[in-house]
SEKENU-514412 format. One record per residue (C-alpha): residue number from 0; z, x, y. Coordinates in steps of 0.05 Angstrom, whole numbers. Example, Ala and Ser with C-alpha at 12.3 -4.5 7.8 and 13.67 -1.06 7.14 Angstrom:
BEGIN
SITE  nr     c3     c1     c2
SITE   0    156    246    -90
SITE   1    143    273    -21
//
This chain:
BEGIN
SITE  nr     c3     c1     c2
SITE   0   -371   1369    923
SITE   1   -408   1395    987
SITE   2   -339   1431   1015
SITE   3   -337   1458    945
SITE   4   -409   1489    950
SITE   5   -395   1501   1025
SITE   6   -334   1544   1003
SITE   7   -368   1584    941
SITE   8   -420   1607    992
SITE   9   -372   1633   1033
SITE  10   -341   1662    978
SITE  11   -411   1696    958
SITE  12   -430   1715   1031
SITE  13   -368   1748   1039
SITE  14   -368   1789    978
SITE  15   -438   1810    987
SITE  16   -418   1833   1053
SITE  17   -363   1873   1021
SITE  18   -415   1896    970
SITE  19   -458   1919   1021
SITE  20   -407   1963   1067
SITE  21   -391   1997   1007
SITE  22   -464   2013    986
SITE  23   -473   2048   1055
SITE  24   -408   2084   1049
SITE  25   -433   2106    983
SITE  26   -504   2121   1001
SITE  27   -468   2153   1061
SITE  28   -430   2201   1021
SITE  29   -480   2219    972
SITE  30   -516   2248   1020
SITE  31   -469   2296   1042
SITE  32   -436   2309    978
SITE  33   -467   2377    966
SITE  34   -451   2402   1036
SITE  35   -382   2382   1036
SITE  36   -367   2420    971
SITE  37   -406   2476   1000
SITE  38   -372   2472   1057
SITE  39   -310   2471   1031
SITE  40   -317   2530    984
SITE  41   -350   2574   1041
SITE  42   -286   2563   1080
SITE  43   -237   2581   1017
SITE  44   -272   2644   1008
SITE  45   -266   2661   1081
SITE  46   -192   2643   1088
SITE  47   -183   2675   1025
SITE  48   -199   2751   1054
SITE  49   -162   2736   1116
SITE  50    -90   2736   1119
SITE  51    -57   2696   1175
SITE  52      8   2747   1177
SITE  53    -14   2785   1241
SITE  54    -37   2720   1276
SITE  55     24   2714   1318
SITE  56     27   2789   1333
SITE  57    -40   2789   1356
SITE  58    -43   2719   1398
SITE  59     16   2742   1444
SITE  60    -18   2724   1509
SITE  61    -70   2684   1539
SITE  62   -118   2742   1550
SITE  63   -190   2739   1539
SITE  64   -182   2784   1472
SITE  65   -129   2734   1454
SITE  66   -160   2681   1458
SITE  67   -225   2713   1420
SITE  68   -180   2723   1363
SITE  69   -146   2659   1360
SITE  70   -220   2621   1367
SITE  71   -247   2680   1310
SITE  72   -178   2663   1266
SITE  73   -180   2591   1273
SITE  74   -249   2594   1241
SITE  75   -238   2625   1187
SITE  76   -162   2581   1182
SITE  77   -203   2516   1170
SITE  78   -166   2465   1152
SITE  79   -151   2393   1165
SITE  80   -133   2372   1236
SITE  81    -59   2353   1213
SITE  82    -51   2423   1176
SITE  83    -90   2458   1242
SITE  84    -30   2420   1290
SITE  85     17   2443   1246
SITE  86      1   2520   1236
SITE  87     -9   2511   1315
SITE  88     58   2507   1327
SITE  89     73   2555   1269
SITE  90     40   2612   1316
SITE  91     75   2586   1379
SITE  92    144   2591   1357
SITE  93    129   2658   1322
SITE  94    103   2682   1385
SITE  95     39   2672   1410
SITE  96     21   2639   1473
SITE  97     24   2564   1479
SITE  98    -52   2574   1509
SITE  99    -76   2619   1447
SITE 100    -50   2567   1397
SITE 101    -77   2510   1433
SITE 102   -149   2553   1426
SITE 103   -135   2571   1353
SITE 104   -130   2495   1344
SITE 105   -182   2477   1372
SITE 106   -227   2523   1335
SITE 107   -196   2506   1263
SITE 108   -223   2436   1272
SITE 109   -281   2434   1318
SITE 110   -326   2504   1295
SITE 111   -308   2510   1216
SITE 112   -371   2517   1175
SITE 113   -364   2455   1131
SITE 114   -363   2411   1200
SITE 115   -430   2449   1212
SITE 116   -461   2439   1152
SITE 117   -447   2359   1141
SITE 118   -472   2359   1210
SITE 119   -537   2387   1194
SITE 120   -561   2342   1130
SITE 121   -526   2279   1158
SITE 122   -550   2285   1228
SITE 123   -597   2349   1240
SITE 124   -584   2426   1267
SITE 125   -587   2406   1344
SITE 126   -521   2374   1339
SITE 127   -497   2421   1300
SITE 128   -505   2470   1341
SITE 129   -494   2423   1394
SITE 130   -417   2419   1365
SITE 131   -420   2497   1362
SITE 132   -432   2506   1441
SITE 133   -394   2457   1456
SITE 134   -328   2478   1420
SITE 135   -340   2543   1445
SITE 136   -339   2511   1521
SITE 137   -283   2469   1497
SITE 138   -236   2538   1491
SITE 139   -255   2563   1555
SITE 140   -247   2499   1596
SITE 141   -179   2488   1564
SITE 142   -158   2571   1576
SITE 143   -184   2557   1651
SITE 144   -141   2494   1658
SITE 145    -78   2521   1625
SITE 146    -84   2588   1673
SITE 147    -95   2539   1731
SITE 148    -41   2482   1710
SITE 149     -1   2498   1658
SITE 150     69   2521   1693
SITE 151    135   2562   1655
SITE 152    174   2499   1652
SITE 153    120   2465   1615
SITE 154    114   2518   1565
SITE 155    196   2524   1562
SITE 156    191   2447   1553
SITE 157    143   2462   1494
SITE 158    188   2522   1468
SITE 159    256   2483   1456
SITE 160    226   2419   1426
SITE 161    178   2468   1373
SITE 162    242   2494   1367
SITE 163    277   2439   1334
SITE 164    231   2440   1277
SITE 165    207   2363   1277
SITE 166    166   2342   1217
SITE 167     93   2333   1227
SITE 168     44   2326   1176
SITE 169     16   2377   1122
SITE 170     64   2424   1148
SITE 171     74   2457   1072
SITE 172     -8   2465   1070
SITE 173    -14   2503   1143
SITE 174     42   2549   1121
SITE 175      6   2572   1053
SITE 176    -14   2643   1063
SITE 177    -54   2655    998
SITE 178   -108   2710   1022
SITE 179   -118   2771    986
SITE 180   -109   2838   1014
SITE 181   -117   2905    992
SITE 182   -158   2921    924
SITE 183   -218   2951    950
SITE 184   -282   2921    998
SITE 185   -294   2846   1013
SITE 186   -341   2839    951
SITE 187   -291   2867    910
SITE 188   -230   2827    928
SITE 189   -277   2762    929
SITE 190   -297   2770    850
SITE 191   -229   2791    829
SITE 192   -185   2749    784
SITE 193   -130   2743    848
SITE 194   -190   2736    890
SITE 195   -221   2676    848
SITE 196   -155   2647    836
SITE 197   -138   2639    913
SITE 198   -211   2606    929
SITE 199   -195   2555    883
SITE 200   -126   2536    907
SITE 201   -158   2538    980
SITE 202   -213   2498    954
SITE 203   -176   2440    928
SITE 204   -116   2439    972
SITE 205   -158   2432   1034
SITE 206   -194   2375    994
SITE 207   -134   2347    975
SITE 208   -115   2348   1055
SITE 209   -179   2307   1076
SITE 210   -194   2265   1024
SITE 211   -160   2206   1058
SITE 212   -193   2221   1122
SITE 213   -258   2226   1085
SITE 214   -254   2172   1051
SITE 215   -228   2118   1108
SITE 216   -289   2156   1153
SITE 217   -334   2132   1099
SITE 218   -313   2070   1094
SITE 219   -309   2048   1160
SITE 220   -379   2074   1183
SITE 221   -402   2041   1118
SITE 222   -371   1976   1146
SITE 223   -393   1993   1220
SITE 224   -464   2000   1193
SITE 225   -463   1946   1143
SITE 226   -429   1881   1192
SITE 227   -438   1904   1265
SITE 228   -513   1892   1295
SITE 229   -550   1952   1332
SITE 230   -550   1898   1392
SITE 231   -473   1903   1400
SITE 232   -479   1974   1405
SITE 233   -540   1983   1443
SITE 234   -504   1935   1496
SITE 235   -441   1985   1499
SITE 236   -470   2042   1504
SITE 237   -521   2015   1555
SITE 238   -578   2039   1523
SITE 239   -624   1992   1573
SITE 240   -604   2042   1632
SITE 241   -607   2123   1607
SITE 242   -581   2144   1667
SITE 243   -525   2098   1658
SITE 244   -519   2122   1581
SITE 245   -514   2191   1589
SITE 246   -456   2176   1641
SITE 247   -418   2138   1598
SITE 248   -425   2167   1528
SITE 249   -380   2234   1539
SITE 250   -322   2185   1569
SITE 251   -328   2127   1524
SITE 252   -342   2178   1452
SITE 253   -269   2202   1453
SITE 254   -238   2141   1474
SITE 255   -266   2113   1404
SITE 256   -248   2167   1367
SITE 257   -170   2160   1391
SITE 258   -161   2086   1368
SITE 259   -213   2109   1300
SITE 260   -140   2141   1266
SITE 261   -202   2189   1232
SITE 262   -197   2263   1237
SITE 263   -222   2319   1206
SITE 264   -291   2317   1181
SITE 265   -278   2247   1162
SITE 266   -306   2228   1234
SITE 267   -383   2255   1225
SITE 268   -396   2189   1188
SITE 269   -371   2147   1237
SITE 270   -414   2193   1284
SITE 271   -479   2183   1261
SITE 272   -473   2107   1261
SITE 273   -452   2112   1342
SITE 274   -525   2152   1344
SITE 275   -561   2108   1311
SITE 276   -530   2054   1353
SITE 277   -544   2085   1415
SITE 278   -488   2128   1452
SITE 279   -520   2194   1483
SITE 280   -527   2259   1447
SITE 281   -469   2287   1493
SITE 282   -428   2228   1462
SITE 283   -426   2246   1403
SITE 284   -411   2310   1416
SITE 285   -351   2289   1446
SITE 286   -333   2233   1395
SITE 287   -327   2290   1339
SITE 288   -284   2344   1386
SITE 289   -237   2280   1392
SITE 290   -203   2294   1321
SITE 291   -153   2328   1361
SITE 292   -130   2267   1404
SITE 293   -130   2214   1350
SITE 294    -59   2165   1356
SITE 295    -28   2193   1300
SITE 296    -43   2268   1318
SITE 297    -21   2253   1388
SITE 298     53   2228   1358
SITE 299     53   2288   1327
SITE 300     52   2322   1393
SITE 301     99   2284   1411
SITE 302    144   2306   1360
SITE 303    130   2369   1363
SITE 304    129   2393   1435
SITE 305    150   2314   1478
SITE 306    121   2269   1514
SITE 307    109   2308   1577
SITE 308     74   2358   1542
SITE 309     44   2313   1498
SITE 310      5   2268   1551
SITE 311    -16   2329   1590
SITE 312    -50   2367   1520
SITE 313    -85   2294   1519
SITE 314   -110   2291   1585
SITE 315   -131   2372   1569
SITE 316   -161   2359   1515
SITE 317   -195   2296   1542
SITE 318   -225   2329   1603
SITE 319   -253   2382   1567
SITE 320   -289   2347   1514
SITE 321   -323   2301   1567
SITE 322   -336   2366   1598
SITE 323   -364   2389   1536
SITE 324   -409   2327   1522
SITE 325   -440   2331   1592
SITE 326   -459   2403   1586
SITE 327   -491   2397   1527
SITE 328   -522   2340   1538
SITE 329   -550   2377   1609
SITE 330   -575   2450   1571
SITE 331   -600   2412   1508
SITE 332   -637   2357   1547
SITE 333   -665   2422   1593
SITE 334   -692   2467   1522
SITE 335   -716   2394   1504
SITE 336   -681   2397   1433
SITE 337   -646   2325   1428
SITE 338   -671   2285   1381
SITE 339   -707   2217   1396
SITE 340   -705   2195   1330
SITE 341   -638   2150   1309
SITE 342   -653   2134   1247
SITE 343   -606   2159   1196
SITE 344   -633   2171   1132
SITE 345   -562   2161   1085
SITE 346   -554   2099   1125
SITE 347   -633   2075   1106
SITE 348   -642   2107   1040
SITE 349   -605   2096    982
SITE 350   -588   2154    926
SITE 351   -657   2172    889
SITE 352   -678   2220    840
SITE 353   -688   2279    879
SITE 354   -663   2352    912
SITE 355   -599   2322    930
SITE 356   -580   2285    864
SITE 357   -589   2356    834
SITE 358   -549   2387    879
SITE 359   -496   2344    889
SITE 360   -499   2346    802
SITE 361   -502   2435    809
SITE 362   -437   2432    870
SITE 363   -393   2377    824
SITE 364   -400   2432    770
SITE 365   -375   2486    814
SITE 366   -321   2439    843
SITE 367   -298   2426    767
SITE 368   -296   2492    755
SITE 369   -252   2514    812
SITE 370   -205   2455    797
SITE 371   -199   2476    725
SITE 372   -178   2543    750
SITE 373   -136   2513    801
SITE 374    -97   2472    748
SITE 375    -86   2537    699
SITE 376    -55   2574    759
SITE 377      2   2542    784
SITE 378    -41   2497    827
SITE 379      8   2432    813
SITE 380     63   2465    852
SITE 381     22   2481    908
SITE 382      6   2409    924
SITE 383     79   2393    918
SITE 384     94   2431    970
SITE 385     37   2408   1019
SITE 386     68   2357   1061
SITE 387    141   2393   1065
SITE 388    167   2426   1132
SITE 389    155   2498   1146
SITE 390    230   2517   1131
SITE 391    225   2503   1061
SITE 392    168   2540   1043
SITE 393    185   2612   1049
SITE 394    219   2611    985
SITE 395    184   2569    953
SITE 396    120   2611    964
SITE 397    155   2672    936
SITE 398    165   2636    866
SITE 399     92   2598    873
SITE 400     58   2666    886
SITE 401    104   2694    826
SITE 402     62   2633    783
SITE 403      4   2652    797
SITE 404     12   2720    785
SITE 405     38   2706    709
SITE 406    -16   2655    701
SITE 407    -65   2711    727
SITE 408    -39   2750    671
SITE 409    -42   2694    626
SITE 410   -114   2686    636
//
């Protein structure tokens, strides 16, 4: 009879564990929910008015005006990290330089404004502008150390195996070109029937591209927050020695990220429960840049370009976002703008009655709205198409474009 007891409070303690990693997830997400969707629309529009068919033309060399561009166009190409690896090599084997399309990739993942804004309600404006500077820094580091390292055979290396077109991931998604051009000023293409159309297919396709990476982010900060005591992480992150911290945060940040498998925007969750645990501002920092260096992304590299090249856009990528994480960390601790406070206030507070429930309420109407469009337009056969290669999709965007256009019609 005692086992039996012994064995139903098990039973109890482990489902109210459960229960309670899911509540933080939850309370987690509710927070942000507004901002994402916001987020997320601000990008379609922008994508939207900018077409990505003079990228290559434009990113031919590693110049400084290059490089501009591809940081400008990879802004306004947000997208998932998978989707951002993927047009990556898009550009390269359409002609731009190996060192532009690196840049363009980094941009498209680490200074989008949805990243910003999630950054700001979940963890405050000095990290995200923190993330700003630092991404910036990021694509000049990595243009200085590609001018300095990165030799012809490398790049030749690179060439021949992007050549071989190896299957990545949302491949179909990076390749979708759905801006619209001509037809008057910006204001007047944005409130158009093509122009509202192509927002909403934007809109949910790069939801439909994240929401994995979302949701495991989510639920393993939930879990993270929920079962693992501040002690453990205070005692990693040597929060008893500052000097110590700040040393170790920018190194130890992306090394978590790699083995996290979360990309994307799907990371900033998991961030704030590192902060509130104790790794150093510039940590951080450098735990969200690592979305680019996460296992699965870097056998995508490895598909894509080898090994060679591969391990040396890791140990890139690596040194620069440690780089990153100690300058900021530096300039911010200098103006005297990090934060002392680590509470997290989705993490303490659950969902209430208040500004946010109403907006995330106003934003899930928008979002329906943009879906409903998105269904009457052809949108089905758009996500059928996200996850095949790049050689398939020429065609098939002909006849999708020719959908929307009767449905446009229609409507």
């Amino acid at each position: 009879m005692l086992c039996w007891l012994e064995g139903e409070i098990d039973h109890m303690a482990i489902i109210e564990a459960i229960g309670m990693a899911l509540k933080t997830a939850f309370d987690m997400f509710w927070d942000v929910l507004w901002p994402l969707i916001l987020g997320f629309g601000l990008s379609a529009i922008v994508q939207a008015l900018v077409s990505h068919r003079t990228l290559s033309r434009l990113l031919g060399s590693d110049s400084p005006r290059s490089l501009s561009l591809a940081t400008l166009f990879g802004i306004a190409s947000s997208s998932c990290s998978y989707a951002a690896v993927a047009l990556a090599r898009s550009l390269f084997r359409k002609g731009a330089s190996f060192t532009a399309a690196m840049a363009f990739q980094l941009a498209s993942t680490n200074l989008v404004i949805e990243l910003g804004i999630i950054l700001i309600v979940l963890l405050g404006w000095p990290f995200a502008a923190a993330e700003f500077t630092g991404g910036i820094l990021m694509v000049i580091l990595t243009a200085l150390i590609f001018r300095l390292t990165l030799t012809p055979r490398l790049v030749r290396l690179a060439q021949v195996h992007a050549e071989k077109g190896a299957v990545g991931r949302m491949e179909g998604h990076a390749a979708m070109d759905m801006s619209v051009e001509g037809g008057g000023s910006f204001f007047a293409r944005l409130f158009s029937g093509r122009g509202f159309t192509a927002v909403s297919h934007l809109f949910v396709m790069d939801w439909a591209s994240v929401w994995v990476d979302i949701l495991v982010g989510f639920l393993i900060a939930g879990a993270l927050a929920a079962w693992v005591p501040n002690s453990f992480w205070q005692a990693f992150f040597l929060t008893s020695d500052p000097t110590l911290a700040k040393i170790e945060g920018p190194l130890v940040g992306p090394l978590v990220a790699i083995i996290s498998f979360v990309c994307s925007v799907g990371n900033v969750p998991l961030a704030a429960v590192l902060w509130r645990g104790g790794i150093s501002f510039g940590g951080v920092v450098s735990f969200i840049f690592a979305d680019l260096i996460v296992l699965p992304i870097l056998d995508i590299y490895r598909r894509y370009y080898s090994w060679r090249v591969m391990l040396y856009i890791l140990v890139t990528y690596y040194i620069t976002m440690a780089a990153a994480g100690y300058v900021v960390e530096l300039v911010f601790g200098a103006l005297g703008i990090i934060p002392t406070d680590r509470t997290v206030a989705a993490i303490a507070e659950g969902p209430s009655l208040n500004y946010t429930s109403v907006l995330n309420i106003i934003f899930l109407a928008i979002a329906a709205a943009l879906t409903i469009r998105f269904l009457r337009t052809g949108g089905r056969a758009m996500l059928r198409m996200m996850y095949k290669p790049t050689e398939q999709m020429d065609h098939e965007m002909h006849e999708s474009h020719e959908t929307m256009d009767h449905a446009q019609g229609a409507i």
